[in-house]
C-alpha positions in Angstrom: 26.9 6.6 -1.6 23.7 4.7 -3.3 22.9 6.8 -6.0 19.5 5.3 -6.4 17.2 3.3 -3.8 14.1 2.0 -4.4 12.4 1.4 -1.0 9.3 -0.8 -1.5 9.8 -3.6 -4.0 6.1 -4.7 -4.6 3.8 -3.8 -7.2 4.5 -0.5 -8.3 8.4 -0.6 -6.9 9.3 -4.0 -8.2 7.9 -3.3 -11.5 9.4 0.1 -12.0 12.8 -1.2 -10.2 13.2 -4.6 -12.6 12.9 -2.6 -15.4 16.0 0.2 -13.8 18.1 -2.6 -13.1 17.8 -4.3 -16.1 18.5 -0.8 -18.5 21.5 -0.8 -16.1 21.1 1.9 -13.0 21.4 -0.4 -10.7 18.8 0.5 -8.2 19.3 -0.6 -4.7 15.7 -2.3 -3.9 14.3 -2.1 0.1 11.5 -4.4 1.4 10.1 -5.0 4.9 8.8 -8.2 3.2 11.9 -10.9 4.3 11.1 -13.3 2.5 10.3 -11.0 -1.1 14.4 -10.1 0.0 15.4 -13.1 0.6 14.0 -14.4 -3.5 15.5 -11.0 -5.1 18.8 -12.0 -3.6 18.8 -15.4 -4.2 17.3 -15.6 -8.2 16.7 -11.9 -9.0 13.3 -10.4 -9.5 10.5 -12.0 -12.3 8.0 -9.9 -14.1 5.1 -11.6 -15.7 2.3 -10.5 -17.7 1.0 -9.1 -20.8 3.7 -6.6 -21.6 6.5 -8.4 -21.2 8.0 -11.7 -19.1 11.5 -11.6 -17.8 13.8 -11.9 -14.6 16.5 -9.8 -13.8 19.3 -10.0 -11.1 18.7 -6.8 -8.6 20.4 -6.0 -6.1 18.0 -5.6 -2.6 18.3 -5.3 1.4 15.9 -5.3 4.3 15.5 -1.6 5.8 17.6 -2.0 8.5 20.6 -3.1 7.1 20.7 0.0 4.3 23.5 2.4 4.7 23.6 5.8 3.7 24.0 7.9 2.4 21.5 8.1 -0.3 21.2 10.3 -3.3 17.7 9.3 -4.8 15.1 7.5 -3.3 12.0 6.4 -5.1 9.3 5.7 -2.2 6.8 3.0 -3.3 5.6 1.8 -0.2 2.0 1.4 1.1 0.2 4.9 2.4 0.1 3.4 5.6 3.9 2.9 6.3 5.0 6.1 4.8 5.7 8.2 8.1 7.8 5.2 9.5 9.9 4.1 5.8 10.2 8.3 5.5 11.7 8.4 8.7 14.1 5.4 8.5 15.3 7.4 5.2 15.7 10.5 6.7 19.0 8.8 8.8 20.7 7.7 5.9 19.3 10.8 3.2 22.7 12.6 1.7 22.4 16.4 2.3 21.6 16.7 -0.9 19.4 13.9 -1.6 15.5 13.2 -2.7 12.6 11.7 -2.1 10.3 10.7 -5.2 6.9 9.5 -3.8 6.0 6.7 -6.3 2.8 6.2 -4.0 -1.2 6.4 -3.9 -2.3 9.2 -2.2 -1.3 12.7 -0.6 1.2 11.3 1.3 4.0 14.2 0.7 3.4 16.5 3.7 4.3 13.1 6.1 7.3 12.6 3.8 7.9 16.2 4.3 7.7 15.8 8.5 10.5 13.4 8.1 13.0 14.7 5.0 12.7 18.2 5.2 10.0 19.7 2.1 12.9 20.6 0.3 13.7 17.1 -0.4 10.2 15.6 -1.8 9.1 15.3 -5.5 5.6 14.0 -5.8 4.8 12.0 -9.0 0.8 10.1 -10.3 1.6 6.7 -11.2 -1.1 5.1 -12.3 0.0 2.0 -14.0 -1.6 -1.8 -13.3 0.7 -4.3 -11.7 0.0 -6.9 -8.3 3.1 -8.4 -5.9 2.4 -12.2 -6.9 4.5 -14.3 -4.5 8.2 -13.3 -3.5 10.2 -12.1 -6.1 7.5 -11.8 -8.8 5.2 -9.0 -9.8 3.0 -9.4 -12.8 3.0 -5.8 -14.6 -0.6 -6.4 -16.1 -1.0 -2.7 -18.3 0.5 0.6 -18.8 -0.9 4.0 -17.6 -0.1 7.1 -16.4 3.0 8.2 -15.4 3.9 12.1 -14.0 6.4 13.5 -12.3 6.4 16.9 -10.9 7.7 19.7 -7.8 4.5 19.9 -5.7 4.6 24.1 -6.3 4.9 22.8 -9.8 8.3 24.4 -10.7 10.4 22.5 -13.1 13.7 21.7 -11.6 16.5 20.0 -12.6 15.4 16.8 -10.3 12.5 16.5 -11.9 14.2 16.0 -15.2 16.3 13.4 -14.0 13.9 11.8 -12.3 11.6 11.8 -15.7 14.7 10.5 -17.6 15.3 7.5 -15.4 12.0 6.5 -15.3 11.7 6.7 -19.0 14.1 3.6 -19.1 10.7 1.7 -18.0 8.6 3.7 -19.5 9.1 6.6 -22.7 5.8 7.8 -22.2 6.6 9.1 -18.5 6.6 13.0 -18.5 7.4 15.9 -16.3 4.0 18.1 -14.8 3.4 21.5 -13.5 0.4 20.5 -11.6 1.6 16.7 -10.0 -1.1 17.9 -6.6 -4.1 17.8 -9.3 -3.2 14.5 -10.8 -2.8 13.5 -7.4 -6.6 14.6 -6.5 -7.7 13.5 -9.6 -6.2 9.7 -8.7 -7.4 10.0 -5.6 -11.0 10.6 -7.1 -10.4 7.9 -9.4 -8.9 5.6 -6.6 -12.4 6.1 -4.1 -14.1 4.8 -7.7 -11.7 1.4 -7.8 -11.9 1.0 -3.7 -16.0 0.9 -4.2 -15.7 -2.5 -6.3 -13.8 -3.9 -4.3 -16.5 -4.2 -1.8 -17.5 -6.9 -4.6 -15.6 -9.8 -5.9 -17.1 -8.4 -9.1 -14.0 -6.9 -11.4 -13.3 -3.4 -11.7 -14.6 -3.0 -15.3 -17.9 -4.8 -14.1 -18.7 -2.8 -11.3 -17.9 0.3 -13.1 -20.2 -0.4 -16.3 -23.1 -1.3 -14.4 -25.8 1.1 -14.7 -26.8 0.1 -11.0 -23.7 1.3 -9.8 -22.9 4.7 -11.6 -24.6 7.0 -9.2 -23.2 6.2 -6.0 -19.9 6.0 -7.9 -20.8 9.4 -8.8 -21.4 10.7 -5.1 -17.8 9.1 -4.4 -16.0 10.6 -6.9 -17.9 14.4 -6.6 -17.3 14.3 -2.8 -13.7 13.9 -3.4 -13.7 16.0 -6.4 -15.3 18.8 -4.4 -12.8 18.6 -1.5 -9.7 19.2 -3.4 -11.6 22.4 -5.3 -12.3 23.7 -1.6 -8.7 23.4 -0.4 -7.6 25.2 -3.5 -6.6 22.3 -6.1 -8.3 21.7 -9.2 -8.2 17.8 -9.8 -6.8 16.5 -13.3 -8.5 13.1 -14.9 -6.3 10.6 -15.9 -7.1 7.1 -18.2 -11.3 8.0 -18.8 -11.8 9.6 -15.1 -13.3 13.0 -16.2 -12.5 15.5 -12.5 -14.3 18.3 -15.0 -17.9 16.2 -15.2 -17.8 14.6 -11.5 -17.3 18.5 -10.2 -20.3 19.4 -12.4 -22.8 16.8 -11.6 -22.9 16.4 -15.3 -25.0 12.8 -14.9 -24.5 11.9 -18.7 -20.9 12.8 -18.9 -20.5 10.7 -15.7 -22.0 7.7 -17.3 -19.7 8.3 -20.3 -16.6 8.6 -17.7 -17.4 5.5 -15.6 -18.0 3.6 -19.3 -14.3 4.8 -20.5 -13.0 3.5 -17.4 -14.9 0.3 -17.5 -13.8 -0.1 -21.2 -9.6 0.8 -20.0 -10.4 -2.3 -17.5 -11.9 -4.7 -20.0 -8.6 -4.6 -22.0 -6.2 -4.7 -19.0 -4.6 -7.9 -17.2 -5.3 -6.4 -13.8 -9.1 -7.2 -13.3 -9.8 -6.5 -9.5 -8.1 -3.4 -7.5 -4.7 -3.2 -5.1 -7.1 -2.9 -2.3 -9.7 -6.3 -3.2 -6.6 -8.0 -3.6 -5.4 -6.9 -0.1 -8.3 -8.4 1.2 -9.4 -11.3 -0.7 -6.0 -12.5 -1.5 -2.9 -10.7 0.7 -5.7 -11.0 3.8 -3.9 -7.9 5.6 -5.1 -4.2 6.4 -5.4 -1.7 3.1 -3.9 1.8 2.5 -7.7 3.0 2.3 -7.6 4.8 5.8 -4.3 6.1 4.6 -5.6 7.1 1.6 -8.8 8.6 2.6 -8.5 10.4 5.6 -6.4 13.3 4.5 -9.4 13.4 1.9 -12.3 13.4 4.3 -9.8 15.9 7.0 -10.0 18.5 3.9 -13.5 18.0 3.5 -14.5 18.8 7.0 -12.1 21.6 7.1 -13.5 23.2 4.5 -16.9 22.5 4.8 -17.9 19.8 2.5 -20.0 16.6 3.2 -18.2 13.7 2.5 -21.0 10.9 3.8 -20.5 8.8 0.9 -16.5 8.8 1.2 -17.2 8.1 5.1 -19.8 5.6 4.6 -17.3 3.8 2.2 -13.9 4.0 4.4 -15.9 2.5 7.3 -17.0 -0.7 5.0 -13.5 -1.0 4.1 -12.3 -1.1 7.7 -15.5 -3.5 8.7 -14.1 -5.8 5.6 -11.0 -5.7 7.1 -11.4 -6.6 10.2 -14.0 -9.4 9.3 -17.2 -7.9 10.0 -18.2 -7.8 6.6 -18.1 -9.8 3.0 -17.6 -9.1 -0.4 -21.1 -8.7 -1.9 -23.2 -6.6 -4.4 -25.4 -5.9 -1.4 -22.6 -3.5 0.0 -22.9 -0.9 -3.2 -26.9 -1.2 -2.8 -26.4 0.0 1.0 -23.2 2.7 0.3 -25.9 4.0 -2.4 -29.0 3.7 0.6 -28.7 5.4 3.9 -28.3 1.8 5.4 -25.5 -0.4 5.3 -25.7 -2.3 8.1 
């Protein structure tokens, strides 16, 4: 039996799974990425950055050659590719194994679909780190870390999940309400994806006065939607939920400044999804991320035309139909964007 699988070794799996295998729990790391499997096995994963630099051997496989079964399994992969890894899991899932969705997003009812609900644990990770080149991942700046049942029970799972992930980081903590960090990263995250329409950085775009009112728009919209299906969104590292639900325009300003300010001291300068497109050239999780989002909002009957008008940019950007430019915030703020 594996006792603990990590399956996604990029960013936020790499990072998390360096630091488990060097404290010693021996994490099984998967990647689709045959090349990223073929460095871990050969010289070990490499973390770089301002918190720490080391390499670590780690033990890793492709998906298909994993056996089961498997006890734990932290999911850190892309939004995107979660019904397909969750179904590849499923096969080899012990009876009484678990899912931990290390991801971005709401992606624990298609986790669900696959494992059973009974086997997922949802968790907010919100920490800064980029996949550099195969086997390295530079872990530019700590954040928030929860981990939590999504009816917010506190079961023994939970705990050990918490105290494993506390050999990377202490400050990781159990939650009773992982679905409103969720919403409230999600909120946060619609913020991040808007500067990446710019090859401005994150702390930039975000402390520009220009910019704080469509950013405001985004992050209500979303805000909004998770209040109407029933979830009150938690801020996390300077996003205030409370003030973008209000309207409040001055506590906004004062929100988008905190999280400009958490930027201006981090390594990690532009977001996951500019870096999918500027650097990684490949598609984003934003459609993942997003539509689940805009789905609530129509079912519930909230206008989301911001949050639509900024998914569609993102897909235009990734399919080559647009470039990174200021001019894309001035026309996501207009009624054109053409």
């Amino acid at each position: 039996m594996e006792d603990l699988v990590i399956w996604g070794a990029g960013a936020i799996g790499g990072t998390i799974g360096a630091a488990l295998a060097r404290a010693g729990a021996n994490p099984l790391l998967v990647d689709a990425d045959a090349g990223h499997v073929a460095a871990l096995q050969a010289t070990g994963l490499t973390i770089t950055g301002p918190i720490e630099d080391y390499a670590t051997p780690v033990r890793a496989s492709p998906p298909d050659r994993v056996r089961g079964p498997l006890k734990r399994v932290m999911l850190a992969v892309k939004g995107q590719h979660t019904s397909a890894a969750a179904r590849m899991i499923a096969r080899v899932l012990a009876e009484d194994g678990s899912v931990l969705s290390l991801q971005n997003g709401l992606n624990g009812d298609a986790i669900a679909q696959a494992v059973g609900p009974e086997r997922v644990v949802l968790a907010l990770v919100d920490f800064a780190s980029d996949y550099i080149e195969p086997g390295v991942i530079h872990y530019g700046g700590r954040g928030s870390v929860y981990v939590g049942e999504p009816d917010g029970r506190a079961t023994p799972r939970v705990h050990d999940y918490v105290a494993l992930l506390k050999q990377f980081d202490p400050a990781i903590e159990a939650t009773d309400n992982v679905l409103g960090l969720l919403w409230g990263k999600i909120a946060y995250g619609g913020l991040l994806t808007a500067t990446a329409l710019t090859n401005d950085t994150m702390a930039d775009v975000l402390g520009d006065p220009r910019w704080q009112d469509v950013l405001s728009r985004i992050g209500r919209e979303i805000v909004l939607a998770a209040n109407a299906a029933g979830v009150a969104p938690v801020g996390v590292d300077g996003f205030g939920a409370a003030a973008f639900a209000a309207g409040d325009a001055a506590k906004i300003r004062t929100s988008c400044d905190a999280m400009a300010e958490h930027y201006r001291h981090s390594a990690k300068t532009r977001s996951g999804i500019w870096r999918d497109l500027a650097v990684r050239k490949r598609k984003t999780e934003v459609e993942a991320l997003l539509a689940p989002v805009i789905a609530a909002g129509q079912e519930h009957g909230i206008a989301m035309p911001t949050v639509e008008r900024l998914a569609a940019m993102i897909a235009e950007m990734e399919g080559g139909k647009r470039d990174f430019s200021t001019e894309n915030l001035a026309k996501l703020a207009g009624n054109s964007w053409s």
